[in-house]
C-alpha positions in Angstrom: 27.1 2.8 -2.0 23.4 1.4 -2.2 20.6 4.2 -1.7 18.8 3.1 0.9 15.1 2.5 0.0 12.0 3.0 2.0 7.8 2.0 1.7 7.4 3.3 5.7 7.4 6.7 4.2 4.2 6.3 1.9 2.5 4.7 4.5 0.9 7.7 6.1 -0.7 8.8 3.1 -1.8 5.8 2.1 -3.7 5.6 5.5 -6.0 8.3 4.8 -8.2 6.3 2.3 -11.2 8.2 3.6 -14.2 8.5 1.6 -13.2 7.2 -1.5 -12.4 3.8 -0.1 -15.7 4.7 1.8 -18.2 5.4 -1.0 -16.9 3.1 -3.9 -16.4 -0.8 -3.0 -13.1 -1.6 -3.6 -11.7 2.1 -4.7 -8.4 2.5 -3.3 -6.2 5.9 -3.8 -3.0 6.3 -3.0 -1.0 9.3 -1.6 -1.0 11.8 -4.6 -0.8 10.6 -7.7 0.7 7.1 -6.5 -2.7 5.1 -6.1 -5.2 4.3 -8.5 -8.5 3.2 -8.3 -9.9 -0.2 -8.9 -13.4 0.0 -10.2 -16.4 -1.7 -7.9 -19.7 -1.1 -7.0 -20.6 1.8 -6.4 -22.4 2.9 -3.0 -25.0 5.6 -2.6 -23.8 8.1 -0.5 -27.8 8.0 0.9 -26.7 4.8 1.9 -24.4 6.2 4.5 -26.0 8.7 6.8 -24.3 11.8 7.2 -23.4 11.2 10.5 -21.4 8.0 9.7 -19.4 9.8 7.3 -18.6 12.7 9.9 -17.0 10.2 11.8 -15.3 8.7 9.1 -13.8 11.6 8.2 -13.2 12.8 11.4 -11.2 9.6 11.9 -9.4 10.3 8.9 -8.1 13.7 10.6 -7.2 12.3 13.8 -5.2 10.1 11.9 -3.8 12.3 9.7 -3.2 14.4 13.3 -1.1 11.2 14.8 -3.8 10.9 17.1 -3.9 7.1 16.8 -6.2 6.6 19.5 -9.1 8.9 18.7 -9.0 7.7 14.9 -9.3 3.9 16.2 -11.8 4.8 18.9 -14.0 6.4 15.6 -13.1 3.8 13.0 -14.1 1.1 15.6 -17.4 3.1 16.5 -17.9 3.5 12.7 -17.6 -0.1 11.7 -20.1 -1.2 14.9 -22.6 0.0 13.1 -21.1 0.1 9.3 -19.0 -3.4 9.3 -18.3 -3.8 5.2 -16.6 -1.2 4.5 -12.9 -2.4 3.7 -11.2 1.4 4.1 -12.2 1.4 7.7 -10.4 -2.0 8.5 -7.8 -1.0 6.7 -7.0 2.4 8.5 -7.5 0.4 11.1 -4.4 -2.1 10.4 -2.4 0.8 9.6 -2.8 2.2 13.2 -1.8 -1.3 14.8 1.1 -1.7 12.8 2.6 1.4 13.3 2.2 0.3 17.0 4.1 -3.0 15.7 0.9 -5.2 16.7 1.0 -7.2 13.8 -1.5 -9.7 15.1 -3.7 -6.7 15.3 -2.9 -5.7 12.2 -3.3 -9.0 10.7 -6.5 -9.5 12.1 -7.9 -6.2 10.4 -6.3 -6.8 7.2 -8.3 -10.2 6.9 -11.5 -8.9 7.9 -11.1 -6.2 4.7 -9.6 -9.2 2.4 -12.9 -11.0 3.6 -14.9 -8.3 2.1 -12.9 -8.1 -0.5 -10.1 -10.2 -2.0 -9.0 -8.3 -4.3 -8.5 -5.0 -2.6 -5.4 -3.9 -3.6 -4.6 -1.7 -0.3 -5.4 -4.3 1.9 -3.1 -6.4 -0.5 -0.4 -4.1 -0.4 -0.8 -3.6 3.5 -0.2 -7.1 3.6 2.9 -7.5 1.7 4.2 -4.3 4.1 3.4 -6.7 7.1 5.3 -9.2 5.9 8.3 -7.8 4.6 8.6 -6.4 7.8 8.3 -9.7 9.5 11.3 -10.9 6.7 8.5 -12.8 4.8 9.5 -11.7 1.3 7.9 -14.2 -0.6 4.8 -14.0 1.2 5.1 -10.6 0.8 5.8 -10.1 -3.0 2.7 -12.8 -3.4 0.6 -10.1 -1.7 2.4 -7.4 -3.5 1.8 -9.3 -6.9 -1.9 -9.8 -6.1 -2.7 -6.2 -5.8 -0.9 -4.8 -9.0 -3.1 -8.1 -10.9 -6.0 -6.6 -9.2 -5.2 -3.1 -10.0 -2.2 -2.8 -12.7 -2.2 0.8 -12.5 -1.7 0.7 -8.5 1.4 2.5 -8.3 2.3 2.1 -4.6 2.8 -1.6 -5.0 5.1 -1.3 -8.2 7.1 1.0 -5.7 7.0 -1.7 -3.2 7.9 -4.4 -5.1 10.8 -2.6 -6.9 12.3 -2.4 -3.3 11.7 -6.3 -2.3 13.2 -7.4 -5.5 16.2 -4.8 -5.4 16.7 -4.5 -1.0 15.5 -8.3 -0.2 15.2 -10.5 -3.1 18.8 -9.3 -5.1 16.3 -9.3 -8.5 17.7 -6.6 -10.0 15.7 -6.3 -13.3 12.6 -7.1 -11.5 13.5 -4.1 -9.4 14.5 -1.8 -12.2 10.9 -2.7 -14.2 8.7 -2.0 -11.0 10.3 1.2 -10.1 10.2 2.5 -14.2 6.1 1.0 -13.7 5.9 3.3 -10.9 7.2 6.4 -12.2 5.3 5.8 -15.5 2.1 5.9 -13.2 2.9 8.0 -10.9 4.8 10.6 -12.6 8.8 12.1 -12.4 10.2 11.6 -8.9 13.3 12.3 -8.2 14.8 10.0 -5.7 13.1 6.6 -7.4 15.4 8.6 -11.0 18.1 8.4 -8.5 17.6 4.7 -7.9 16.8 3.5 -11.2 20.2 5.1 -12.6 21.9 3.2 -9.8 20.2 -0.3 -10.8 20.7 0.4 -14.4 24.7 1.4 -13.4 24.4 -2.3 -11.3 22.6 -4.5 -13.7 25.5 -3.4 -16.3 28.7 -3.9 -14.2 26.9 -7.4 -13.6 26.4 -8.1 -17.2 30.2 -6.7 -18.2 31.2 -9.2 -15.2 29.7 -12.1 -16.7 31.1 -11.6 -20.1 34.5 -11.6 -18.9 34.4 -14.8 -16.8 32.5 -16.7 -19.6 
């Protein structure tokens, strides 16, 4: 029986990119030790008044509360006045596709891919959009842009070991991104679970193929 994989259940963590997406240009974390940044410019924190970065955070908690409609009202207030910073937009797209309006969504993921188009969480938002649209090329092209742009970005291994293993039937490709994944972010136990399987999978195939050849 195929274990069901999943990327909605990283999703919330992955949302609360507070200040570090905030405060370095480009930095993009990860739930845990499943993100990594990607060195930019860095920005003052003088450059942000403190009251900007109340809101930000307090965004951040309503968010982290399920209160989708405070953290929008606050991320929308905070970019009115603070437009380029990419976490904001990006929190932002998180909240309208959980709400599965992926024009919304869409339209926040370009404004951070505009300010930067290498940002590997707006990347890897991306390729979640259009996975679940049933894109999967689009989507691994997304999902391939933001491990280039950050190799060590461990959330989009994980997302492209389940496109290639769920959607695309790639099962090596699969197998390599999930062993990438736990090699960055560490031992977990139901990706061990998975990688057995595809290793059990990719070696019934091979013995298959022997035989008929």
């Amino acid at each position: 029986m195929l274990l069901r994989r999943s990327t909605d259940n990283c999703r919330n963590g992955l949302a609360l990119l507070a200040l570090g997406a905030l405060l370095l240009a480009g930095c993009a974390t990860g739930p845990g030790s499943t993100g990594s940044s990607r060195v930019g410019m860095p920005i003052e924190r003088q450059d942000v008044p403190s009251k900007a970065l109340t809101l930000y955070e307090q965004a951040v908690a309503s968010m982290a509360a399920g209160d989708s409609v405070d953290a929008e009202l606050r991320f929308q207030e905070f970019l009115l006045t603070y437009p380029d910073f990419p976490g904001a937009h990006i929190n932002l797209a998180i909240i309208f596709a959980d709400r599965g309006d992926d024009q919304a969504a869409e339209g926040s993921l370009t404004d951070a891919l505009i300010l930067d188009p290498e940002h590997p969480v707006a990347l890897n938002q991306r390729g979640m959009l259009l996975r679940r649209q049933g894109k999967f090329l689009e989507a691994e092209a997304a999902y391939l842009k933001a491990v280039t742009a950050s190799p060590d970005y461990a959330l989009a291994h994980y997302n492209l070991g389940v496109l290639n293993d769920l959607y695309l039937q790639r099962l090596d490709a699969a197998l390599q991104h999930y062993e990438r994944y736990q090699e960055i972010a560490g031992e977990d136990n139901q990706v061990s679970k998975w990688i057995v399987d595809l290793t059990r999978r990719i070696g019934n195939a091979e013995r298959t193929a022997n035989v008929t050849e």
